[in-house]
N, CA, C and O atoms as a GROMACS GRO file, in nm:
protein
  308
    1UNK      N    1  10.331  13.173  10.536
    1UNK     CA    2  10.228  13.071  10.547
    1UNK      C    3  10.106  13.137  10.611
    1UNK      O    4  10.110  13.210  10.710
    2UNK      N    5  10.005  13.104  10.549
    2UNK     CA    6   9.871  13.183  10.583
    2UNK      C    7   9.798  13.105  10.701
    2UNK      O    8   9.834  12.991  10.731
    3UNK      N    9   9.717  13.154  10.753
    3UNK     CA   10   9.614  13.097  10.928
    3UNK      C   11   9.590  12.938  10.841
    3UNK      O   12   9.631  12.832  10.888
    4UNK      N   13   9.506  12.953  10.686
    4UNK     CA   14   9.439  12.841  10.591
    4UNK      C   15   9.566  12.745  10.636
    4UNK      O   16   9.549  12.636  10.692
    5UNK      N   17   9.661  12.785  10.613
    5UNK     CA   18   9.794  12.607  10.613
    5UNK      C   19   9.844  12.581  10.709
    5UNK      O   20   9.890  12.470  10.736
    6UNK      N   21   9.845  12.718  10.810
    6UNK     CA   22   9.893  12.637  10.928
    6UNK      C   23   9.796  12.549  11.064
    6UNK      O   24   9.826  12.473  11.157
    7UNK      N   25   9.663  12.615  11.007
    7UNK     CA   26   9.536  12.511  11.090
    7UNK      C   27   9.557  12.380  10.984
    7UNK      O   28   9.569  12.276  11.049
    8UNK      N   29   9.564  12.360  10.843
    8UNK     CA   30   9.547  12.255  10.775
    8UNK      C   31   9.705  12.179  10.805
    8UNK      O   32   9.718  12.058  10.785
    9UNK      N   33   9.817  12.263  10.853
    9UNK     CA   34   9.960  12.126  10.914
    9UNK      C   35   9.896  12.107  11.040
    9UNK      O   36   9.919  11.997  11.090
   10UNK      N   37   9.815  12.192  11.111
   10UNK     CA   38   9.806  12.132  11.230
   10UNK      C   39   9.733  11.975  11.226
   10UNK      O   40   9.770  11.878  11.292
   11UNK      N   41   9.603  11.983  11.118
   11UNK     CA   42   9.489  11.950  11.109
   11UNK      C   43   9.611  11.769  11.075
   11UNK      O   44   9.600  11.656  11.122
   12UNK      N   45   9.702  11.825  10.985
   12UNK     CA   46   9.766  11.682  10.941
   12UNK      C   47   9.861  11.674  11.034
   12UNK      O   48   9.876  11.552  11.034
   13UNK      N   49   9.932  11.711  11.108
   13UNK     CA   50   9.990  11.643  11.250
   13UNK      C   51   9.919  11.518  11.288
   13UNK      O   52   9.944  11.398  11.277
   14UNK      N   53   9.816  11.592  11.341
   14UNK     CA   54   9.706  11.537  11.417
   14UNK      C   55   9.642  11.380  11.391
   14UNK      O   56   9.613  11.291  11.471
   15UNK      N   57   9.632  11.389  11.201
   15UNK     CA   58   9.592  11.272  11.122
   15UNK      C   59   9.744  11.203  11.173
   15UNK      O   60   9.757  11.140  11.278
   16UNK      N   61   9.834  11.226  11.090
   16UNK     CA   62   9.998  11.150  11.135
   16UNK      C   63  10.003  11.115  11.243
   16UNK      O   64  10.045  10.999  11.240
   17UNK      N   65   9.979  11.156  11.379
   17UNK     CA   66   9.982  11.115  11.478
   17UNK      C   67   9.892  10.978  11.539
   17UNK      O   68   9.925  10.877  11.601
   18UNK      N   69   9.744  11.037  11.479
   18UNK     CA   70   9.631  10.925  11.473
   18UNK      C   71   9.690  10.852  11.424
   18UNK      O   72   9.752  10.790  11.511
   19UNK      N   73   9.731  10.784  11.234
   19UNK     CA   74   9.772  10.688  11.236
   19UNK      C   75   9.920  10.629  11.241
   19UNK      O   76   9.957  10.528  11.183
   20UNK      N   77   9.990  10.706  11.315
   20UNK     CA   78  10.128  10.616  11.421
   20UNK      C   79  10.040  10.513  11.539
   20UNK      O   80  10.052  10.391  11.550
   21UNK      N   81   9.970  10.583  11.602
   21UNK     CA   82   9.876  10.492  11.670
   21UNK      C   83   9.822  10.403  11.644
   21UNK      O   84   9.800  10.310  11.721
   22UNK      N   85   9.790  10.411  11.531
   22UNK     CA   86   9.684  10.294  11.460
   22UNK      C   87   9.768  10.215  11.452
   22UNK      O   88   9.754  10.108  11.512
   23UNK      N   89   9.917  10.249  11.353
   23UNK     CA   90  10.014  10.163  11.328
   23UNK      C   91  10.083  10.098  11.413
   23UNK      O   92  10.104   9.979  11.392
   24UNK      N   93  10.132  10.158  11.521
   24UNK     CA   94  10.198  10.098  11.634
   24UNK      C   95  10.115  10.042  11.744
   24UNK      O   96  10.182   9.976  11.824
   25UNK      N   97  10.005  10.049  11.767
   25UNK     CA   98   9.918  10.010  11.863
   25UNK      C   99   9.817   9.957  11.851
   25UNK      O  100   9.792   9.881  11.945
   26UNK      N  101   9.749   9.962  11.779
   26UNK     CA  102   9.636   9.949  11.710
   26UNK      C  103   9.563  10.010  11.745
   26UNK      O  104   9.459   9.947  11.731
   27UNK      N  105   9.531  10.158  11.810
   27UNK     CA  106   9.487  10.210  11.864
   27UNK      C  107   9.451  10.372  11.840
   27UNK      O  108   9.529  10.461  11.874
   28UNK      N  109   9.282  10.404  11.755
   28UNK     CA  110   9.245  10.499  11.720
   28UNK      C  111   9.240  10.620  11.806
   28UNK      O  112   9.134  10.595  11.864
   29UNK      N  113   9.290  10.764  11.869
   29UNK     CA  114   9.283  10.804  11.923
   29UNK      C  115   9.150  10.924  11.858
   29UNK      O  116   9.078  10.956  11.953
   30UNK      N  117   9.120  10.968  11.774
   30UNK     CA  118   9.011  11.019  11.727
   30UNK      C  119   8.866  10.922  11.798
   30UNK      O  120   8.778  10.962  11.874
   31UNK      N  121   8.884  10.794  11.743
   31UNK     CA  122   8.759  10.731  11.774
   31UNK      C  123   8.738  10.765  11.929
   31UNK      O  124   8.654  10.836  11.985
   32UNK      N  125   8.846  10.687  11.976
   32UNK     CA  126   8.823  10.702  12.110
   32UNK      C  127   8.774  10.838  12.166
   32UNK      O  128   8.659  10.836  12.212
   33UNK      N  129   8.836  10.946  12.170
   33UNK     CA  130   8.790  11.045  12.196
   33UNK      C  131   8.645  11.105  12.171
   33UNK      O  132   8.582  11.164  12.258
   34UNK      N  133   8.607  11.086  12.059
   34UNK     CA  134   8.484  11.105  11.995
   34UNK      C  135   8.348  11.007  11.966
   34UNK      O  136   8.240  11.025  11.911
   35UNK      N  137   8.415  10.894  12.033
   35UNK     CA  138   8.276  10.784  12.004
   35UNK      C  139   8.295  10.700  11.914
   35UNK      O  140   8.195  10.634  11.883
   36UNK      N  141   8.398  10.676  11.854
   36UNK     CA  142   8.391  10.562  11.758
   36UNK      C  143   8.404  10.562  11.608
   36UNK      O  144   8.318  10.632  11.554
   37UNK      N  145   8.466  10.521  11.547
   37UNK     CA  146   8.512  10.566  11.434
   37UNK      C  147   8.369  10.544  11.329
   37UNK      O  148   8.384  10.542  11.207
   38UNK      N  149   8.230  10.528  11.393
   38UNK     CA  150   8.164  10.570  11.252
   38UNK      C  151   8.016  10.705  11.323
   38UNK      O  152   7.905  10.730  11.274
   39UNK      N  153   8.094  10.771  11.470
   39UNK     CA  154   8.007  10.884  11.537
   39UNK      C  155   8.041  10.961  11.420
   39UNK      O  156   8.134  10.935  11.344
   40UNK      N  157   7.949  11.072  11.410
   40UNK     CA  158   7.986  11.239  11.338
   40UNK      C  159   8.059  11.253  11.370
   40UNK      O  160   8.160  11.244  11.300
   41UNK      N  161   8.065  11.286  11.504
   41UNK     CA  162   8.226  11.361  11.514
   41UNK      C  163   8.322  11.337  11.486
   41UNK      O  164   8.404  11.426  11.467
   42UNK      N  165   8.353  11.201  11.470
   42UNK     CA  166   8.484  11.113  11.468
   42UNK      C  167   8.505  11.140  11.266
   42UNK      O  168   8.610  11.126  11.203
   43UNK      N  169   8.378  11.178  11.215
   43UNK     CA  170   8.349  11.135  11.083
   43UNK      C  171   8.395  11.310  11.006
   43UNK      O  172   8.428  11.349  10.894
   44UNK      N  173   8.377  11.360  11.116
   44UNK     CA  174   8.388  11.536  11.140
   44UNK      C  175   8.529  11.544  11.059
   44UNK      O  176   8.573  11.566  10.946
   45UNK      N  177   8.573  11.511  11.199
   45UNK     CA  178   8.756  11.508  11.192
   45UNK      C  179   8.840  11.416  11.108
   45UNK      O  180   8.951  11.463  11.084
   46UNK      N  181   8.813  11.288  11.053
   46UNK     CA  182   8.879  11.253  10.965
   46UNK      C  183   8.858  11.326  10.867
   46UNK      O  184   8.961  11.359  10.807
   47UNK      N  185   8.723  11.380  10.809
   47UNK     CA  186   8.705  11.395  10.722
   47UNK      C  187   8.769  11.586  10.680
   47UNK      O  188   8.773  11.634  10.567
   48UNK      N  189   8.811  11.657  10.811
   48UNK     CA  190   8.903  11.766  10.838
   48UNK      C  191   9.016  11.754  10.797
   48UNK      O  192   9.062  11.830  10.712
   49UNK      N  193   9.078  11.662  10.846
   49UNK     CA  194   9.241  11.584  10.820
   49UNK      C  195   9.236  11.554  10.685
   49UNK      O  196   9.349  11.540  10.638
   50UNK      N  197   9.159  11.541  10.616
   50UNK     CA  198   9.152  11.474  10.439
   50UNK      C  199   9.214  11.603  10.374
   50UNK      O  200   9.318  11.637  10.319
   51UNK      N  201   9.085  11.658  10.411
   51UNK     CA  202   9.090  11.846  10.350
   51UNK      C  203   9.228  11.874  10.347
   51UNK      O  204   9.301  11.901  10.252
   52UNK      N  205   9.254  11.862  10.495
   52UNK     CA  206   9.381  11.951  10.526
   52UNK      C  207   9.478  11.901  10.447
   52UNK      O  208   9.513  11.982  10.362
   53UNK      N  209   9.551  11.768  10.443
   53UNK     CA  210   9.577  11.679  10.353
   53UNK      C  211   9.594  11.706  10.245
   53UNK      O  212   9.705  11.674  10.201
   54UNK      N  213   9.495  11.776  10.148
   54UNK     CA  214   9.466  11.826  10.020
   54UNK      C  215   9.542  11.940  10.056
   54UNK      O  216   9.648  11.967   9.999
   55UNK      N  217   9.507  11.993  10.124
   55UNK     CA  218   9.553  12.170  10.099
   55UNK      C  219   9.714  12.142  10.120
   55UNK      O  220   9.796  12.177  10.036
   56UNK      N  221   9.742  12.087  10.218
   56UNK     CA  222   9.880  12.076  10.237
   56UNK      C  223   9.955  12.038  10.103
   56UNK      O  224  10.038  12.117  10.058
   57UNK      N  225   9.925  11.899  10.028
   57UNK     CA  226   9.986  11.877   9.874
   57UNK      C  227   9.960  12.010   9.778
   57UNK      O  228  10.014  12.001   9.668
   58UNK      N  229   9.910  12.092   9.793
   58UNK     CA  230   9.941  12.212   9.721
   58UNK      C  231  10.068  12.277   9.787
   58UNK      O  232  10.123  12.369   9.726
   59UNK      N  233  10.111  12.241   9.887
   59UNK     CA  234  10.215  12.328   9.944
   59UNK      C  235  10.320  12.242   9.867
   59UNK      O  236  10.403  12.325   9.830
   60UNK      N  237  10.365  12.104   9.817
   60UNK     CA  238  10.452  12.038   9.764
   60UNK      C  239  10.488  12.185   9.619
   60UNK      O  240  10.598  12.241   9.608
   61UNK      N  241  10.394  12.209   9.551
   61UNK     CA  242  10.408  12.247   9.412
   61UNK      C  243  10.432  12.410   9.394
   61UNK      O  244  10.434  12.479   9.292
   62UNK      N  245  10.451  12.451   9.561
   62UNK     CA  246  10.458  12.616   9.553
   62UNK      C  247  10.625  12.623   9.527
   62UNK      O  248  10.701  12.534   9.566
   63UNK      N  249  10.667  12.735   9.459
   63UNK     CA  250  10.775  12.745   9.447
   63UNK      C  251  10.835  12.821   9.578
   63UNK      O  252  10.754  12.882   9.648
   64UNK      N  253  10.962  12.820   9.611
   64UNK     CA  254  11.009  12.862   9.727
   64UNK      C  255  10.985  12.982   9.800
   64UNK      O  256  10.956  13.014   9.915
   65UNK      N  257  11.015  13.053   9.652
   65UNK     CA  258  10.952  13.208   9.686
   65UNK      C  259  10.834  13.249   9.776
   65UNK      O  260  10.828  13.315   9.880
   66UNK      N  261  10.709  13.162   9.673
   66UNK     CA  262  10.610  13.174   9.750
   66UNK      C  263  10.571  13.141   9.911
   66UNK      O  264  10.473  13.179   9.975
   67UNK      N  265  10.680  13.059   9.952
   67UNK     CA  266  10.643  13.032  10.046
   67UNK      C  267  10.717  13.065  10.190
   67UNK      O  268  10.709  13.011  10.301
   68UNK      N  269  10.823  13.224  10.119
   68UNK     CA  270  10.894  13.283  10.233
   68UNK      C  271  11.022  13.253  10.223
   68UNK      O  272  11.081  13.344  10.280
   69UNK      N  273  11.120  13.154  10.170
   69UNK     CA  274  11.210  13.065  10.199
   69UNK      C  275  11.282  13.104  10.093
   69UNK      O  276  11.255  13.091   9.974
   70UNK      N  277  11.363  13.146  10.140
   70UNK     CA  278  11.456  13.187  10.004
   70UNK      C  279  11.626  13.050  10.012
   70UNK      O  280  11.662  12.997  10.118
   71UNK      N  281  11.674  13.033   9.914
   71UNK     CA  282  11.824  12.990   9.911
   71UNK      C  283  11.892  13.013   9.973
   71UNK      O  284  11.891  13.131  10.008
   72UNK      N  285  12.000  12.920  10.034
   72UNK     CA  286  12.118  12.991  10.074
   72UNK      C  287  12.236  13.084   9.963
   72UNK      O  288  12.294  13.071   9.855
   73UNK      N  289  12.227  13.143  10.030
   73UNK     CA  290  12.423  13.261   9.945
   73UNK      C  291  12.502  13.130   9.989
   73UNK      O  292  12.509  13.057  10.087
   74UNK      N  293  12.562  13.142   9.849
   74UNK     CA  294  12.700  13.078   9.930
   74UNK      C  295  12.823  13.203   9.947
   74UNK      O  296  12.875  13.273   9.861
   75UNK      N  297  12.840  13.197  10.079
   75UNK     CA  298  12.957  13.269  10.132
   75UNK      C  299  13.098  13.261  10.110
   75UNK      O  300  13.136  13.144  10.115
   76UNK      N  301  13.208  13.363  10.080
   76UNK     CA  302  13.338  13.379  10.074
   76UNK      C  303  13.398  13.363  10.234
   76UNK      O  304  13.372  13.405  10.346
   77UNK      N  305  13.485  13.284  10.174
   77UNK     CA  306  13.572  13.273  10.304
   77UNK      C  307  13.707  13.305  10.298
   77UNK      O  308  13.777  13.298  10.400
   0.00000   0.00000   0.00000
């Protein structure tokens, strides 16, 4: 996994986390932090988390190989 996907899982943690909050609380932690869900900044970072989002659904369609992870052997016993 390259620096590009693992800032873009971080980037979607971050969104997932935001909206568990939203969902369970009602409570934006981006806005808050940043001024409000229609400041730049706040507009910054959702709009980071989208990206990342995107890049990450390319990780659905990589084949295993590509992505380090090989099969298990099945072992003799």
């Amino acid at each position: 996994m390259g620096a590009l996907q693992r800032i873009a899982l971080l980037l979607t943690i971050i969104g997932a986390i935001n909206w568990g909050l939203i969902g369970f609380f009602q409570f934006d932690l981006v806005a808050a932090i940043f001024g409000g869900q229609n400041s730049v900044w706040s507009r910054i970072i959702y709009s980071l988390v989208g990206i990342a989002g995107l890049i990450n659904l390319a990780l659905l369609f990589k084949p295993a190989e590509e992505l380090g992870r090989t099969e298990p052997k099945a072992t003799r016993t």
